[in-house]
N, C-alpha and C positions, 0 to 999 in steps of 0.2 A: 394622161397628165403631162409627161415631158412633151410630145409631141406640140400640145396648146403653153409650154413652154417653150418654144422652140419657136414655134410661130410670131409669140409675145416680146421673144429676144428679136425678133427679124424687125418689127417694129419698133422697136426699143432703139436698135443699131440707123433704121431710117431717119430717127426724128434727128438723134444723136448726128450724123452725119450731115444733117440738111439744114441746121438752125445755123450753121456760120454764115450763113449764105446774107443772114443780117446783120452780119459784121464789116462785109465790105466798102460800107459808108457810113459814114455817122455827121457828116454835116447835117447844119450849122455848126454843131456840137465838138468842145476841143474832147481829146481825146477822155483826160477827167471827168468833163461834165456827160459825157455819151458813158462810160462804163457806170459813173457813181447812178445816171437817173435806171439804168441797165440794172443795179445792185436792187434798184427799191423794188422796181417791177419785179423783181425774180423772189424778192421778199413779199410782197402781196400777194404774188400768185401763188406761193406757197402753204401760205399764213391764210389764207382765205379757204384754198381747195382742203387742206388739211381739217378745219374748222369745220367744214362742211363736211368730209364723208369719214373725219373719226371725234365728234364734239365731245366727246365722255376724254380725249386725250390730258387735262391738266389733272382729272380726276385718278388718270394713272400715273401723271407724274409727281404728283403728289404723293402717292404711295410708293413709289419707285425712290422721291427723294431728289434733290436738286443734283446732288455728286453723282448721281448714276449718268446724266448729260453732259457732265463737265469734259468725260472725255473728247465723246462725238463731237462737241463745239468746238473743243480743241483740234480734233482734226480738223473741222470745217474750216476754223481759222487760218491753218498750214493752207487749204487748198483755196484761201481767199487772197492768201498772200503769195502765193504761186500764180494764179492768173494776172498778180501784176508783175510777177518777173517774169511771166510766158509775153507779156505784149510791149513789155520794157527791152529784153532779150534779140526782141525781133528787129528792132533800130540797130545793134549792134551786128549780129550775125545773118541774119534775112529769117525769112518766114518759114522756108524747109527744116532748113537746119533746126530751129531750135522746134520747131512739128516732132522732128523724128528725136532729138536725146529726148522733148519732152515725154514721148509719150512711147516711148519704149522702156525709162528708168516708172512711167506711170502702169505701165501692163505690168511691168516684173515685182512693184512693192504691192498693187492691187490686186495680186492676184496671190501672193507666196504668204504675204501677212496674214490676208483675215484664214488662211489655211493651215495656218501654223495656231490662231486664236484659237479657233474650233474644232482643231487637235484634228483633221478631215485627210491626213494625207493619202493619196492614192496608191496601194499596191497593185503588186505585178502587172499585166498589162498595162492598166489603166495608169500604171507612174509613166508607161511607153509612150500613151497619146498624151499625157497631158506637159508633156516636158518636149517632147516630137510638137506639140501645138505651140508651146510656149517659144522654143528656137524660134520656128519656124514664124511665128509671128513677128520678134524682134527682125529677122531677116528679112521680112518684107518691110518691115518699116525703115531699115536704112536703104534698101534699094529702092523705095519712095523717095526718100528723104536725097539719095543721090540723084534720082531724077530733079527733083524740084532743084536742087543746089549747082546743077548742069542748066537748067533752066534758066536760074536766074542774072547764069554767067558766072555762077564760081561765088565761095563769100569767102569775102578776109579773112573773117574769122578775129577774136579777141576773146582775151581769156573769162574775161567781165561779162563777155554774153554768153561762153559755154556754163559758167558757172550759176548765171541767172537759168538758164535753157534745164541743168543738173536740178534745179530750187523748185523749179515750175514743174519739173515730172515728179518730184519726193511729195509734194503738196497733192498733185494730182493723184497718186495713188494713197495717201490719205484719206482723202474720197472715201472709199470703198473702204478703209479701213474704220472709218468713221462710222456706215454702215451698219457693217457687221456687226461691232459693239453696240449698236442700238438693239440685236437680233434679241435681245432680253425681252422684251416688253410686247413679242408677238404672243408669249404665251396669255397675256394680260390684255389682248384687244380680242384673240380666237375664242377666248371665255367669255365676252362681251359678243359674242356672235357678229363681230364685223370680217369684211370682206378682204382679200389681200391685198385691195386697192386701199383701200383704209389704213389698213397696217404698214403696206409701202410707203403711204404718207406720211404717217407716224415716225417712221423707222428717218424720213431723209428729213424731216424738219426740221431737228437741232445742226444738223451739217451744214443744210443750206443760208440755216441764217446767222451760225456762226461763222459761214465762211464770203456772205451778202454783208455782213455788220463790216469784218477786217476791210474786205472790197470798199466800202461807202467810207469809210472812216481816213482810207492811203484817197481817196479823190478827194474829200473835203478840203485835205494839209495840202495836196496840188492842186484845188480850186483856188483854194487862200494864198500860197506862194507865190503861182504866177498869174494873181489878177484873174482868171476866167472866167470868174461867172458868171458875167454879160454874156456868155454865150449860151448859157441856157434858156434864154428871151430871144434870141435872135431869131427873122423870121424862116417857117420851115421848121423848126423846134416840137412844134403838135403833131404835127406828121411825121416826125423821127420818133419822138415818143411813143405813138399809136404802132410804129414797126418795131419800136422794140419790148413792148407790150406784147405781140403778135409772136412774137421771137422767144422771149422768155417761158410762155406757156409750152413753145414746143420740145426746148430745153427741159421744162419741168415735166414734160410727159413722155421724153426721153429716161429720164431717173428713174419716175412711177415704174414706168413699161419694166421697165432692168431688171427693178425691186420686187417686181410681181414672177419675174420669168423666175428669177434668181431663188424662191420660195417653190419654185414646181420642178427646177431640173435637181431637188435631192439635195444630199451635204455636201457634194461640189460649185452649188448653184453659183453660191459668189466668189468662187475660186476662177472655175473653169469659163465660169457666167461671163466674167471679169474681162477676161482674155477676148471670149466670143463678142462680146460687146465691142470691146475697142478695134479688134480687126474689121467687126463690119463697118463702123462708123467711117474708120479709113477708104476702105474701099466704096462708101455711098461719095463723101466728101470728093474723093478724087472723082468718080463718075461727074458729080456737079463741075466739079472742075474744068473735065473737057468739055461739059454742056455750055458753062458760060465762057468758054473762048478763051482760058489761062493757059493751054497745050498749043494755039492757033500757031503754027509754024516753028513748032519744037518738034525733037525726037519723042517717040510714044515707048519705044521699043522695052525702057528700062521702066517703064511706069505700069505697062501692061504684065513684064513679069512679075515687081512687083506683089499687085493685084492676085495673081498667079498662087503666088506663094501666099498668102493670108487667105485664099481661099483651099489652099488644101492644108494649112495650119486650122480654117473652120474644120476641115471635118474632122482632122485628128481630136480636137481639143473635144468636140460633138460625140463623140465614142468614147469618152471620158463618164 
């Protein structure tokens, strides 16, 4: 069972790492109009697949009660409102920098919170790897985050984008904590004899569209502010949509995958799961990185350690 855990996370970590790759253009589209049409698709694809393989789900939320979501939405909303200080952030301080606070303050609340919820703390050894994983992972992601920040030539730096960059990783690790607080309602789907893909869908639904609703609602106010919405007809618009269409599922089959692993590696799954996810996701990301010619006549040297180090942060975390 963990080993097909383990496998599940390795796909989980590829989808995760490779879906930005439809981020790097969004013309015609202003930035607004490419995240907010971005929010629907990731709400349809969700709202559809969910529908499909757990339809008995309003039947359990009905008995579960509408308060019993109010959290997860709540989270979801943090981390709706995080992705737009993670790509607000990036105009201030560049793209490294705010990559690495974000998502090292997202590994350490994604991973200590829902382990602190579920009362799962690690004794002896295994507090050794999984705290030896957790360093260890933060330490590859600032010698990433140094690579990229020597890359880009140094960034200014300003207080307004660390503080945006700080917003975007606490949002981001609500995520997962959002999750977790759904872990209620798998006793209520395994009694319905569905599958843990079912339940995984269950479990991220209220997150994703609490956190797709805050996303679409911050691009409407800067649709309508600065005029843009002519740019959602501009031509090229149906072939941005169709790729971000394309993009969103892989994103949402990213989550599923997580949520399925995170269910088979035991009562660390979305602890230790948490970690393991985000250090592969880095290390695919940067692999795409050098593929598409972002490294072409930069140093490698700081980015390969790096790497280095978030892979033997996997295996400690993995002996957890």
């Amino acid at each position: 069972m963990i080993v097909y855990g383990f496998i599940i996370l390795l796909l989980a970590g590829l989808c995760q790492g490779s879906f930005g790759l439809g981020y790097k253009k969004y013309s015609p589209f202003s930035w607004a109009a490419f995240w907010g049409i971005y929010n629907i698709m990731c709400i349809i694809t969700s709202v559809c697949f969910t529908w499909y393989a757990a339809p008995r789900l309003w039947d359990v939320a009905y008995e579960k009660g509408i308060t019993f979501f109010l959290l997860p939405v709540f989270c979801g909303a943090l981390w709706g409102l995080s992705a737009v200080c993670f790509s607000k952030g990036i105009t201030k301080i560049g793209m490294s920098m705010v990559y690495g606070i974000s998502m090292g303050i997202s590994t350490i609340v994604g991973s200590i919170m829902p382990m602190v919820i579920n009362h799962t703390f690690p004794f002896g050894i295994k507090s050794v790897f999984f705290f030896t994983g957790l360093i260890l992972t933060l330490i590859g992601v600032i010698i990433i985050t140094i690579a990229g920040v020597k890359r880009d030539g140094g960034s200014a730096g300003s207080l307004s984008g660390i503080i945006l960059a700080v917003i975007s990783g606490l949002g981001s690790g609500a995520m997962n904590i959002g999750f977790t607080l759904s872990e209620d309602i798998s006793g209520s789907f395994t009694a319905l004899g569905y599958s843990q893909t079912a339940i995984s869908c269950a479990k991220w639904l209220p997150v994703l569209v609490g956190g797709c609703l805050m996303g679409l609602l911050w691009c409407i106010f800067e649709l309508s502010a600065k005029h843009e919405w002519n740019t959602i007809t501009e031509k090229g618009s149906t072939k941005r949509c169709a790729v971000l269409f394309g993009v969103s599922i892989i994103w949402y089959a990213a989550l599923i995958l997580y949520g399925i692993s995170s269910s088979m590696l035991g009562d660390m799954g979305s602890t230790a799961g948490w970690i393991l996810f985000n250090a592969l996701a880095l290390i695919i990301s940067t692999a795409w990185g050098l593929k598409t010619g972002e490294w072409k006549n930069h140093k490698k040297n700081l980015l390969f350690t790096g790497c280095a180090v978030l892979i033997a942060a996997w295996v400690f975390t993995a002996l957890v």
